[in-house]
C-alpha positions in Angstrom: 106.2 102.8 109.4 103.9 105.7 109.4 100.7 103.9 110.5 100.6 100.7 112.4 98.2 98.3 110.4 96.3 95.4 112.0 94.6 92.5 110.9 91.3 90.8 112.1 93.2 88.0 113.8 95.5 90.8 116.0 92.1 91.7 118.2 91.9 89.8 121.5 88.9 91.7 122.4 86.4 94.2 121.1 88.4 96.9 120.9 92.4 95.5 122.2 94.6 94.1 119.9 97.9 92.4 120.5 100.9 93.2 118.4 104.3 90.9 118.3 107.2 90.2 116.1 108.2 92.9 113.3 105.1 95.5 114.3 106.0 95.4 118.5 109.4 95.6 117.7 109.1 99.3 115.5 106.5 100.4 118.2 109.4 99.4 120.9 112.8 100.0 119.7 111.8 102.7 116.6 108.7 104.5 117.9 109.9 104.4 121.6 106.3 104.4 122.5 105.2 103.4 126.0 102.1 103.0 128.1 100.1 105.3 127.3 100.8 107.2 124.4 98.9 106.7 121.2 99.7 105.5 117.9 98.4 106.2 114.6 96.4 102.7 113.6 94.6 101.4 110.9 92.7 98.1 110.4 93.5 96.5 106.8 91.2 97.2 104.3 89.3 99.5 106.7 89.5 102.3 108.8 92.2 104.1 110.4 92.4 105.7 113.9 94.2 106.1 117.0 95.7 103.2 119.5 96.1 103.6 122.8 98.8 101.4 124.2 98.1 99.7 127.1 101.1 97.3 127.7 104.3 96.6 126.6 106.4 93.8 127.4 109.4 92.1 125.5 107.8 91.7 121.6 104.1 92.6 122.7 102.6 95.5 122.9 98.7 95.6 123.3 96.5 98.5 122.1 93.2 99.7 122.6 92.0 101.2 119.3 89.2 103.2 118.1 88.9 102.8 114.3 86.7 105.8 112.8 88.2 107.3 110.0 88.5 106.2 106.6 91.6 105.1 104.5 92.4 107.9 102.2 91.2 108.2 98.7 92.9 105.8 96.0 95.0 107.2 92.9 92.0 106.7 90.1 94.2 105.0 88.1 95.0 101.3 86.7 98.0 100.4 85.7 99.3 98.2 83.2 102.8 96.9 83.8 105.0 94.6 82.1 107.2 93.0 84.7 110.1 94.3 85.7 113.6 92.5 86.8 112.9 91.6 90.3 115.2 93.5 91.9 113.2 96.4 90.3 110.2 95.0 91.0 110.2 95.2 94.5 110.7 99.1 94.4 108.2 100.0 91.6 105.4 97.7 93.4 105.9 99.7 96.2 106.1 103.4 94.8 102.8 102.1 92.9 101.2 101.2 95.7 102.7 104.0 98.4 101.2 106.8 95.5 97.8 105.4 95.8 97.2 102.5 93.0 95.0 100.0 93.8 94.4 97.9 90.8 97.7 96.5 88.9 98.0 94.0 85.9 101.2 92.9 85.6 101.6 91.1 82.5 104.3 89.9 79.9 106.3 91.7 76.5 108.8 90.2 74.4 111.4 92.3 76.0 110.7 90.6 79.3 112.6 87.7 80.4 111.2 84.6 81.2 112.8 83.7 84.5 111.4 86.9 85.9 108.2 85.0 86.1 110.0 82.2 88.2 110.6 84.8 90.8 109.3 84.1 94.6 108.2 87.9 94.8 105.0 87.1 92.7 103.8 84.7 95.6 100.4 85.9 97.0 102.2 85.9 100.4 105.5 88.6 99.3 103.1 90.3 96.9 101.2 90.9 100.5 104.2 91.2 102.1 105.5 94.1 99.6 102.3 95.6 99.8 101.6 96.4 103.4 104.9 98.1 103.8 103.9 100.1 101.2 100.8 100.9 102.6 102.7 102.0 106.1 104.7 104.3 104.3 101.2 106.0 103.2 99.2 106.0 105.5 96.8 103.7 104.0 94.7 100.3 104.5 93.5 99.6 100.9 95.5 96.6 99.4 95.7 96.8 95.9 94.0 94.3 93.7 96.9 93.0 91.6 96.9 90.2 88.5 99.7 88.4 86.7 99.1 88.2 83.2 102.1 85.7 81.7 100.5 85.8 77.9 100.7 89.5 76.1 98.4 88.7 73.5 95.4 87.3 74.7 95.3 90.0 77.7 95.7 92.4 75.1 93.3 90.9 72.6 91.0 89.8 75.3 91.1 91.8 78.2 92.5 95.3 77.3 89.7 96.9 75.2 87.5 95.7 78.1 89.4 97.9 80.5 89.7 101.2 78.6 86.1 101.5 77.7 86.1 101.8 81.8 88.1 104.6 81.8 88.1 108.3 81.1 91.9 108.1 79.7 93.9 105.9 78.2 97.4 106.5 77.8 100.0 103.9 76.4 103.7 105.8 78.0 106.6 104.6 75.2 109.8 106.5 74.5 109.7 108.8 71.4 106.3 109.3 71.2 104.6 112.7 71.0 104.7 114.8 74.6 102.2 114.3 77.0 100.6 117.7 76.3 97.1 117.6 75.8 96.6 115.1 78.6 94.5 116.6 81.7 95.7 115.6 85.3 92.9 117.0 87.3 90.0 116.8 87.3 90.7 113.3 86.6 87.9 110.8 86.8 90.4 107.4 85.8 92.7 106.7 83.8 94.6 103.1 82.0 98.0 103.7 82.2 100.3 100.9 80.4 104.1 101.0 81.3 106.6 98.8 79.3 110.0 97.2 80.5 113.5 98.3 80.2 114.0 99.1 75.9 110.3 99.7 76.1 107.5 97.7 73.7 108.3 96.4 70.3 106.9 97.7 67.2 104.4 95.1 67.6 102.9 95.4 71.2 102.3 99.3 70.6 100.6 98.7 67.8 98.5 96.2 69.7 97.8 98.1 72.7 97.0 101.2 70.5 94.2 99.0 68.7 93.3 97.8 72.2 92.0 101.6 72.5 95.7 103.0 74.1 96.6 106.3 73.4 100.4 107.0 72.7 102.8 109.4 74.6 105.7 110.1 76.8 107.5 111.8 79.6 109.3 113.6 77.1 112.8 113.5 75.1 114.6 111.7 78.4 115.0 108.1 78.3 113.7 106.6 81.8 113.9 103.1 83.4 110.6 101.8 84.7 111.0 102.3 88.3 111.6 106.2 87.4 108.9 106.1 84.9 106.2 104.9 86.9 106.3 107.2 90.0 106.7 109.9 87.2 103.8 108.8 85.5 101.7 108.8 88.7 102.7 112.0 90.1 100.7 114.4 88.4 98.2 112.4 89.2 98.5 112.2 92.8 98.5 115.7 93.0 95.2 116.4 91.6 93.9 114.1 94.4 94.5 116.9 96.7 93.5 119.8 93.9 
């Protein structure tokens, strides 16, 4: 936990908020913060700061915080994923969202089972859950605005054009295509990036997303799994964030 992020319903007063359960305990027993020092704070989908703690007791600590900068600047990127296993979803929601994303389709392929979909990790509450741990890593407030799309075709058909006349680049990453030269990672306005599952798309879906307005390439000769293509995908781009 790199930042210690509150929510509207922590403050008990203006400016003091009460912390308990998982966040006191990593201020207590991780941080080995006590009265008086300051932590780094940020409010949830606002602004980060310093708090000042005030108290600490057994599974409460109390803060006063003052909230004035802002969250840092999101990865210009969308990202179109088909779900995972959920073992590996867990980890590549996370990098995702740690490297900056903050709007995510996941959505369906032939090659992706359907008892993924069953899986409790696509509850609002662990998608929230997965999210703010990500966001402590980073340093960051923004949660990501994230959509299941359980039908390939009509999100393709219907939805995807939609989003790639939105952005600057659009980039379909698929095993064996041509090399990602030509592609420009800063300065980079936004950019549609659609990720398959494990084996990739089928003939079929690449064809579609292509005629959805995608633009086919790869990492390059290596086969990758998707929760090493994704941060891979992504990291170029993060860098020119800071370019």
């Amino acid at each position: 936990m790199n930042i210690v992020l509150i929510e509207e319903t922590d403050f008990i007063g203006p400016h003091r908020v009460l912390l308990q359960e998982r966040q006191a305990r990593h201020v207590i027993k991780v941080l080995r913060a006590k009265v008086g020092d300051r932590i780094k704070t940020g409010l949830v989908n606002g602004k980060t700061g310093d708090g000042l703690i005030c108290a600490v007791s057994d599974f409460r600590v109390e803060l006063e915080v003052e909230l004035t900068d802002p969250a840092p600047e999101a990865l210009p990127i969308t990202l179109l994923l088909a779900l995972p296993r959920p073992k590996v979803f867990k980890r590549v929601l996370s990098a995702a969202v740690t490297m900056g994303v903050k709007k995510i389709f996941i959505f369906n392929t032939w090659r992706v089972d359907k008892s993924y979909w069953q899986t409790p990790l696509l509850r609002d509450d662990k998608l929230n859950e997965i999210c703010l741990l990500a966001l402590e890593q980073a340093v960051d407030t923004k949660l990501p605005e994230i959509t299941l799309k359980p039908l390939f075709r009509p999100f393709v058909e219907d939805e995807v054009p939609n989003l790639a006349r939105r952005h600057e680049n659009t980039w379909l990453l698929h095993p064996h295509s041509g090399p990602a030269a030509g592609i420009k990672y800063a300065p980079l306005n936004s950019a549609l990036i659609a990720i398959g599952p494990e084996g990739g798309f089928i003939s079929f879906e690449v064809e579609m997303l292509k005629k959805a307005g995608l633009k086919q390439f790869s990492l390059g000769s290596r086969i990758l799994r998707v929760e090493q293509a994704v941060p891979a995908a992504l990291a170029p781009f993060l860098l020119s964030t800071t370019l």
